[in-house]
Structure formats: C-alpha cells, structure tokens
PyMOL CGO cylinders between C-alpha atoms (Angstrom):
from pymol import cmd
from pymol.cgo import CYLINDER

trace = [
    CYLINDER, -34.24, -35.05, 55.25, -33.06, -31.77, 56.14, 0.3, 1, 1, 1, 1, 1, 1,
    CYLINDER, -33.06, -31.77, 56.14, -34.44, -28.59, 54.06, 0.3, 1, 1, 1, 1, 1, 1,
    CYLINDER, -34.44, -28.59, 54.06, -31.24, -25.72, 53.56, 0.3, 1, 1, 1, 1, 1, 1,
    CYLINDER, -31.24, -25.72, 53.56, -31.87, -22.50, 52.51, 0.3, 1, 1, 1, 1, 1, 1,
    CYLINDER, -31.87, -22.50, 52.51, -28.68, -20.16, 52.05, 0.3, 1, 1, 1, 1, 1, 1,
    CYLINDER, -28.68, -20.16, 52.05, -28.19, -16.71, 51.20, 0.3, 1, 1, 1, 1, 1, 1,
    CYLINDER, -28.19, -16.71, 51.20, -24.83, -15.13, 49.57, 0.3, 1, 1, 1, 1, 1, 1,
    CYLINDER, -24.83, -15.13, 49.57, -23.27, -11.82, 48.49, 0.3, 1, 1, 1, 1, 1, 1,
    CYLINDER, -23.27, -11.82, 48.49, -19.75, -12.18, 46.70, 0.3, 1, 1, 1, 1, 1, 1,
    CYLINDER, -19.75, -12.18, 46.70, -19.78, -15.51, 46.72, 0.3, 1, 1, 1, 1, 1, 1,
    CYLINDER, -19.78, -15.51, 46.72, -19.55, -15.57, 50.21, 0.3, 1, 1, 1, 1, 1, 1,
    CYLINDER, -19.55, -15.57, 50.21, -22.47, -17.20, 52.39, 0.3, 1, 1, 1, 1, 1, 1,
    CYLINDER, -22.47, -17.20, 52.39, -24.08, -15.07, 55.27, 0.3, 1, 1, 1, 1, 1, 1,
    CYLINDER, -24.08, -15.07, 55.27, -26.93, -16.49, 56.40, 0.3, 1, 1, 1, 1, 1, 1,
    CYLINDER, -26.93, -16.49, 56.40, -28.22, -20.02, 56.01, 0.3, 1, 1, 1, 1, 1, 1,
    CYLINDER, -28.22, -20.02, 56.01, -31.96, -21.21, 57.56, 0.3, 1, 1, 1, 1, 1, 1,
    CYLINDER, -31.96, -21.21, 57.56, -31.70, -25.15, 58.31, 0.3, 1, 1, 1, 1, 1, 1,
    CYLINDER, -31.70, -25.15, 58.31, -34.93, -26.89, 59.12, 0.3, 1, 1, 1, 1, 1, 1,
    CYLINDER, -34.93, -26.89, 59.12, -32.85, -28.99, 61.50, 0.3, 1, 1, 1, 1, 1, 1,
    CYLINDER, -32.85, -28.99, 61.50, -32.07, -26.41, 63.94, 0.3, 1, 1, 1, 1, 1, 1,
    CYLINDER, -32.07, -26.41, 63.94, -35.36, -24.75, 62.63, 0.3, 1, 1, 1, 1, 1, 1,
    CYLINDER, -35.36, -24.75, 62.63, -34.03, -21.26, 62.48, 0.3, 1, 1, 1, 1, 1, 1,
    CYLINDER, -34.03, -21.26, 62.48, -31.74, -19.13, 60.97, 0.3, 1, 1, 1, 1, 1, 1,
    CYLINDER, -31.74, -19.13, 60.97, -27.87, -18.56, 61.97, 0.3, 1, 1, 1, 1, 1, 1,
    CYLINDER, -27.87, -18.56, 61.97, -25.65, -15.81, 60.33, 0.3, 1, 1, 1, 1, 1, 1,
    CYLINDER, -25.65, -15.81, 60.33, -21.76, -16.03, 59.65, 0.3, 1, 1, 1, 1, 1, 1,
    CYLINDER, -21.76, -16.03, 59.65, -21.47, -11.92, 59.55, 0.3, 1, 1, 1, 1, 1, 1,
    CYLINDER, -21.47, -11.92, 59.55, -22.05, -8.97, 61.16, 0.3, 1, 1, 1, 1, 1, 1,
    CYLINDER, -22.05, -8.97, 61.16, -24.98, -8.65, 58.33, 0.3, 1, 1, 1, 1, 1, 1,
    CYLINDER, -24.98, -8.65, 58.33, -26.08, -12.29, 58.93, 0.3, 1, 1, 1, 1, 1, 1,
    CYLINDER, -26.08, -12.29, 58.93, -26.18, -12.33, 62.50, 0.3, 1, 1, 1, 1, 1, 1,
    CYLINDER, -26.18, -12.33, 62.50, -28.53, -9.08, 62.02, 0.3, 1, 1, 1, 1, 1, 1,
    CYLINDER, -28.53, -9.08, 62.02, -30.90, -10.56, 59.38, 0.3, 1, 1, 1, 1, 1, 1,
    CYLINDER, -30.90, -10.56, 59.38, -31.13, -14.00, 61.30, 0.3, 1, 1, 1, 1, 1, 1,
    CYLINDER, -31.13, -14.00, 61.30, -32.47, -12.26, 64.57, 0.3, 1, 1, 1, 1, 1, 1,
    CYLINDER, -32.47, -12.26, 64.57, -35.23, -10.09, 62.62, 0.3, 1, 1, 1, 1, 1, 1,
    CYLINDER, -35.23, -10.09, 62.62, -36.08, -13.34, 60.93, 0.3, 1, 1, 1, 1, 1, 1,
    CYLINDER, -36.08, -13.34, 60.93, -36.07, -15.73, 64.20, 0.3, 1, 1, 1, 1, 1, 1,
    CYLINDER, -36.07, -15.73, 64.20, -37.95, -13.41, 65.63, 0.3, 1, 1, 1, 1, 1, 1,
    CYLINDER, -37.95, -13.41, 65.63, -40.99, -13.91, 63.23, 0.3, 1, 1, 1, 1, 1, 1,
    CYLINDER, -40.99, -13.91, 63.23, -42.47, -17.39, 64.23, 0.3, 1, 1, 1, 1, 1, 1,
    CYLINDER, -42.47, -17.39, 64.23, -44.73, -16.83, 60.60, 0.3, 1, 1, 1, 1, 1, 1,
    CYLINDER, -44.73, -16.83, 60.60, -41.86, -16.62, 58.57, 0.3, 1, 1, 1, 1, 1, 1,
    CYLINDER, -41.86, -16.62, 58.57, -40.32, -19.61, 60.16, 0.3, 1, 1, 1, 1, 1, 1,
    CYLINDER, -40.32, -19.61, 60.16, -43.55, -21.44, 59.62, 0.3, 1, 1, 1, 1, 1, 1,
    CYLINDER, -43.55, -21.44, 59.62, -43.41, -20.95, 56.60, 0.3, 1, 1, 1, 1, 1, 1,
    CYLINDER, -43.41, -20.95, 56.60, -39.83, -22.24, 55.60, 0.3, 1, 1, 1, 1, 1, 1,
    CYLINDER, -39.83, -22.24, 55.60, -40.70, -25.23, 57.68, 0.3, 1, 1, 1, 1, 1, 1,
    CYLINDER, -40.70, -25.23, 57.68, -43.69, -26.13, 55.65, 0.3, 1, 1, 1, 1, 1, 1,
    CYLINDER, -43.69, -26.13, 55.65, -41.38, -25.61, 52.55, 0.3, 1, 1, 1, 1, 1, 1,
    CYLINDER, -41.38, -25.61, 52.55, -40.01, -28.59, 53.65, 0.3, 1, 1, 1, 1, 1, 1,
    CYLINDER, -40.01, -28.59, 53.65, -43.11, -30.59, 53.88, 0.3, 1, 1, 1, 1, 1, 1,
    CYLINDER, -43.11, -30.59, 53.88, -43.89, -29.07, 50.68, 0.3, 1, 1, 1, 1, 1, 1,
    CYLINDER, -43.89, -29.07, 50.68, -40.96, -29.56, 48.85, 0.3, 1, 1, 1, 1, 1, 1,
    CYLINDER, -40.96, -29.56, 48.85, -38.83, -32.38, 50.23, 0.3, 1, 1, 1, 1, 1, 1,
    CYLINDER, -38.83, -32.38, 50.23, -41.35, -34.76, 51.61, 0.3, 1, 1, 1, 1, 1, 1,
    CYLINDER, -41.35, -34.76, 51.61, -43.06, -34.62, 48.02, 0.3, 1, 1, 1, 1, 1, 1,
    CYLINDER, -43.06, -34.62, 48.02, -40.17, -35.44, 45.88, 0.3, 1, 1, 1, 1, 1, 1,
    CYLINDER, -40.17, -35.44, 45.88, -38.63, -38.00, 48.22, 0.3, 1, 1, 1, 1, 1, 1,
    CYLINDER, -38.63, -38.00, 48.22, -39.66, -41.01, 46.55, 0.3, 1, 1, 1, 1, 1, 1,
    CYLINDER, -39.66, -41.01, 46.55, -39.05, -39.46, 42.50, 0.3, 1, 1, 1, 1, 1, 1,
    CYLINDER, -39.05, -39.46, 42.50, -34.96, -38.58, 43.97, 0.3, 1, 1, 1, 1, 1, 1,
    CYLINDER, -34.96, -38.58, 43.97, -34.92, -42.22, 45.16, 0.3, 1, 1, 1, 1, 1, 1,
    CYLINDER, -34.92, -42.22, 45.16, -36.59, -44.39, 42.01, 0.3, 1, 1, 1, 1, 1, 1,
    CYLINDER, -36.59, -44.39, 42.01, -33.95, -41.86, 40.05, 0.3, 1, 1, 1, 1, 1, 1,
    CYLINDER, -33.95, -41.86, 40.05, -31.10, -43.35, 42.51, 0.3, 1, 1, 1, 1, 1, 1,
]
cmd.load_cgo(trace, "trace")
C-alpha cells in the first residue's frame, strides 16, 4: 500500500509526497523549492506518514470485500 499525495496548478503536477520514498520530490522550479522546505520538517513528514496508517491501513479490508 503506498499513500500519494499530489499537488497541481494548471493541470500540471508539481510536487507529489509518496510514502514509499517517504518524502516529497518536485517536477519544477516551484516544486523542487516547496519539497526541500517540506523535507526539511521531519513533523510534517510524520504526519503524512501517519495519514497512511490512518487512512489506508483502515480502509484496506472495506476496498477489498468491495473487490
């Protein structure tokens, strides 16, 4: 289970925090900015990774009876 959390402007995606890699990687000059102030706050990223627990781990088994 991997947790995704993406950010666009224009339709165009510029940051993207995978709990997989368990940070944050920009595509743009913007991205790559945001990504190091976030990255650099181990709350934050803390945080997003418990959003996982929270949210994935918890609905596993209603997406798979669904299936």
């Amino acid at each position: 289970i991997e947790y995704i959390r993406s950010y666009y402007y224009n339709k165009m995606e510029y940051i993207r925090f995978s709990s997989s890699e368990g940070k944050f990687v920009g595509y743009n000059e913007v991205g790559l900015k945001q990504a190091e102030a976030w990255n650099s706050d181990p709350s934050y990223l803390a945080q997003l990774n418990a959003d996982k627990e929270r949210y994935c781990h918890n609905n596993i088994g209603i997406d798979y009876q669904a299936a």
